[in-house]
C-alpha positions in Angstrom: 50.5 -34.8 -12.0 48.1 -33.5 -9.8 47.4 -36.5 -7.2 50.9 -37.1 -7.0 53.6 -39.6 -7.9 51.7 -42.5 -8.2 49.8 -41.2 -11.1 46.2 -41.0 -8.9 44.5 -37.4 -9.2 43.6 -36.2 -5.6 39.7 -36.7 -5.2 37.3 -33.6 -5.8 33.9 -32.6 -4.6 31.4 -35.3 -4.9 29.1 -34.5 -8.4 25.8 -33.2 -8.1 23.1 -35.3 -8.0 21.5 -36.3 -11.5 17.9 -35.7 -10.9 15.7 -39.1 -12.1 13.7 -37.5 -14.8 11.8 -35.0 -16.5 8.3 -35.7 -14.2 10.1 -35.3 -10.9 11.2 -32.1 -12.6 8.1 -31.0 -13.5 6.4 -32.2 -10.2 8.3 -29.9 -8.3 8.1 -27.3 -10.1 4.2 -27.6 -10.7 3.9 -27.4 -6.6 5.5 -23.9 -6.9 2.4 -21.3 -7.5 4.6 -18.8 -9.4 6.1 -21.4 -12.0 2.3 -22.6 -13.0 0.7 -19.2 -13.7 3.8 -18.4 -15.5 3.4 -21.5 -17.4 -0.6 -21.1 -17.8 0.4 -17.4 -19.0 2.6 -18.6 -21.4 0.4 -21.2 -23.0 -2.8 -18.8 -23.2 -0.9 -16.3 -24.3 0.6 -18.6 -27.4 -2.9 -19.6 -28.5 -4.6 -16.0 -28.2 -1.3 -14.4 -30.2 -2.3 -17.4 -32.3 -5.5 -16.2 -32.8 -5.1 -13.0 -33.5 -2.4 -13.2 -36.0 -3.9 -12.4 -38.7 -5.3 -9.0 -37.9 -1.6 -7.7 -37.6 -1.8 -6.9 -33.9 0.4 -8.0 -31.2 -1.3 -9.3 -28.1 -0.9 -6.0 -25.5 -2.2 -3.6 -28.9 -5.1 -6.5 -29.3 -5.9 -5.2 -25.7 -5.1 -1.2 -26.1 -7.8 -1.3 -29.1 -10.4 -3.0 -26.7 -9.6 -0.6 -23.5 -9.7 2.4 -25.9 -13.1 1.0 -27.6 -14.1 0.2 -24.3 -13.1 3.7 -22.7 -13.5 6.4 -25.3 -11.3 9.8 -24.5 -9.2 8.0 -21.8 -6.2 9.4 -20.8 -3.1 7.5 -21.3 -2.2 7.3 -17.7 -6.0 6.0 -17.4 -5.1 3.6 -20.2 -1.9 2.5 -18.4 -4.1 1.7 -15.4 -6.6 -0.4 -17.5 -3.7 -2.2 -19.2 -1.9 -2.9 -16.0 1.5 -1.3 -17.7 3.2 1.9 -17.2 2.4 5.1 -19.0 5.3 4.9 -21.3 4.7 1.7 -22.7 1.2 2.6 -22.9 1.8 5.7 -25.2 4.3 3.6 -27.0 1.0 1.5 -27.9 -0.9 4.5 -28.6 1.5 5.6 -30.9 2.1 2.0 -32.7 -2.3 2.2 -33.3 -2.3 5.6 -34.0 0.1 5.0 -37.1 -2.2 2.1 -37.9 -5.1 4.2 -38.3 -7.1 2.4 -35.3 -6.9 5.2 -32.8 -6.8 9.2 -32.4 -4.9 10.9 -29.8 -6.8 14.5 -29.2 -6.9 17.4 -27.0 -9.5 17.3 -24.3 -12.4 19.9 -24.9 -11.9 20.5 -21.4 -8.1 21.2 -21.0 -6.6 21.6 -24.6 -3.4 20.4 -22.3 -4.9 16.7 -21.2 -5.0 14.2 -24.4 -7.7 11.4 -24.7 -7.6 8.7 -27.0 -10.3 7.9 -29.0 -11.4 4.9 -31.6 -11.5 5.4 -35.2 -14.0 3.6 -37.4 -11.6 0.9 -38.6 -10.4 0.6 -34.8 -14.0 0.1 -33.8 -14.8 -2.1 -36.2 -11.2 -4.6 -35.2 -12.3 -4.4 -31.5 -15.3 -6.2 -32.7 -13.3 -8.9 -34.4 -10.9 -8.9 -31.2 -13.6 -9.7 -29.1 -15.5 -12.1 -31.0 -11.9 -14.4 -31.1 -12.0 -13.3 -26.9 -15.1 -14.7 -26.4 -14.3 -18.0 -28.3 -11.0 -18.7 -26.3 -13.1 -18.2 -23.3 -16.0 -20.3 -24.6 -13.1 -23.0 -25.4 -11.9 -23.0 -22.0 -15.4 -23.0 -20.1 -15.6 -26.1 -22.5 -12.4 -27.9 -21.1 -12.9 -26.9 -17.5 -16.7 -26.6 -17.0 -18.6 -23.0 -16.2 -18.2 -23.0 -12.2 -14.3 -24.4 -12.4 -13.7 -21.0 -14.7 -16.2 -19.1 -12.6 -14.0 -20.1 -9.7 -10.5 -19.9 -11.5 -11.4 -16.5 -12.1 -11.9 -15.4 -9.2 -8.8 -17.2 -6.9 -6.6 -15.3 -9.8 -8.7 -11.9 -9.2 -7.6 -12.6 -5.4 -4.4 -13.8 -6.2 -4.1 -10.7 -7.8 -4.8 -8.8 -4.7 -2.9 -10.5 -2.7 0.5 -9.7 -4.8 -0.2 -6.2 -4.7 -0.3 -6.1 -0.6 3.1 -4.0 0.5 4.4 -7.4 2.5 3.9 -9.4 -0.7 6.8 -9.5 -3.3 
């Protein structure tokens, strides 16, 4: 026996606290900046896939189909930038719309090298219906938090956005 011969085992480390509950939990997590946009993300990103479902796109080709709509003849590279993703992933898109039928990938008249996509009719036409559902997710939340709350929640996340690109920030 392990604590000898009296039959006693020898003591061990003390166990770890057992935290109260849930809230306290959640409280301290809350306070940690990183933890609640990841959490906001998370939630938004639920309700727009939500939205969206039955068009057959997934939420990052929902936004391909508006950037290329939006940007007609962009470059991939240029479409990775508007995206905020890498080039791969963004020709990986590309490639998933352009077997859909909602986008073209041609040569530049330029530089038959350089490829631009462009919108087709049908992809056109989605990007509407994408950004009719945009518009009322947004409209929903200006309801819930009021027009200068979102006004100003957009903007501390465009800042907070610049911020975690600075060098010293990781």
């Amino acid at each position: 026996m392990a604590g000898g011969a009296s039959g006693e085992t020898a003591p061990g480390p003390a166990p770890a606290p057992i935290l109260g509950d849930d809230q306290e939990v959640a409280q301290g997590l809350s306070e940690d900046l990183g933890f609640l946009v990841g959490r906001v993300h998370r939630k938004l990103r639920t309700n727009w896939e939500r939205s969206i479902a039955d068009l057959g796109l997934s939420a990052p080709q929902a936004a391909a189909v508006r950037a290329v709509v939006q940007q007609p003849g962009a470059a991939i590279r240029g479409l990775a930038r508007v995206l905020a993703t890498d080039p791969m992933n963004a020709r990986r898109l590309t490639l998933d719309l352009e077997r859909m039928g909602l986008v073209e990938v041609l040569a530049s008249h330029r530089d038959r090298r350089a490829k631009g996509v462009w919108p087709t009719a049908r992809g056109a036409a989605l990007a509407g219906q994408i950004d009719k559902r945009a518009t009322d997710q947004r409209q929903r939340l200006v309801s819930g938090l009021g027009a200068n709350s979102y006004r100003s929640l957009v903007e501390l996340l465009e800042q907070l956005a610049e911020v975690g690109q600075a060098p010293d920030c990781d």
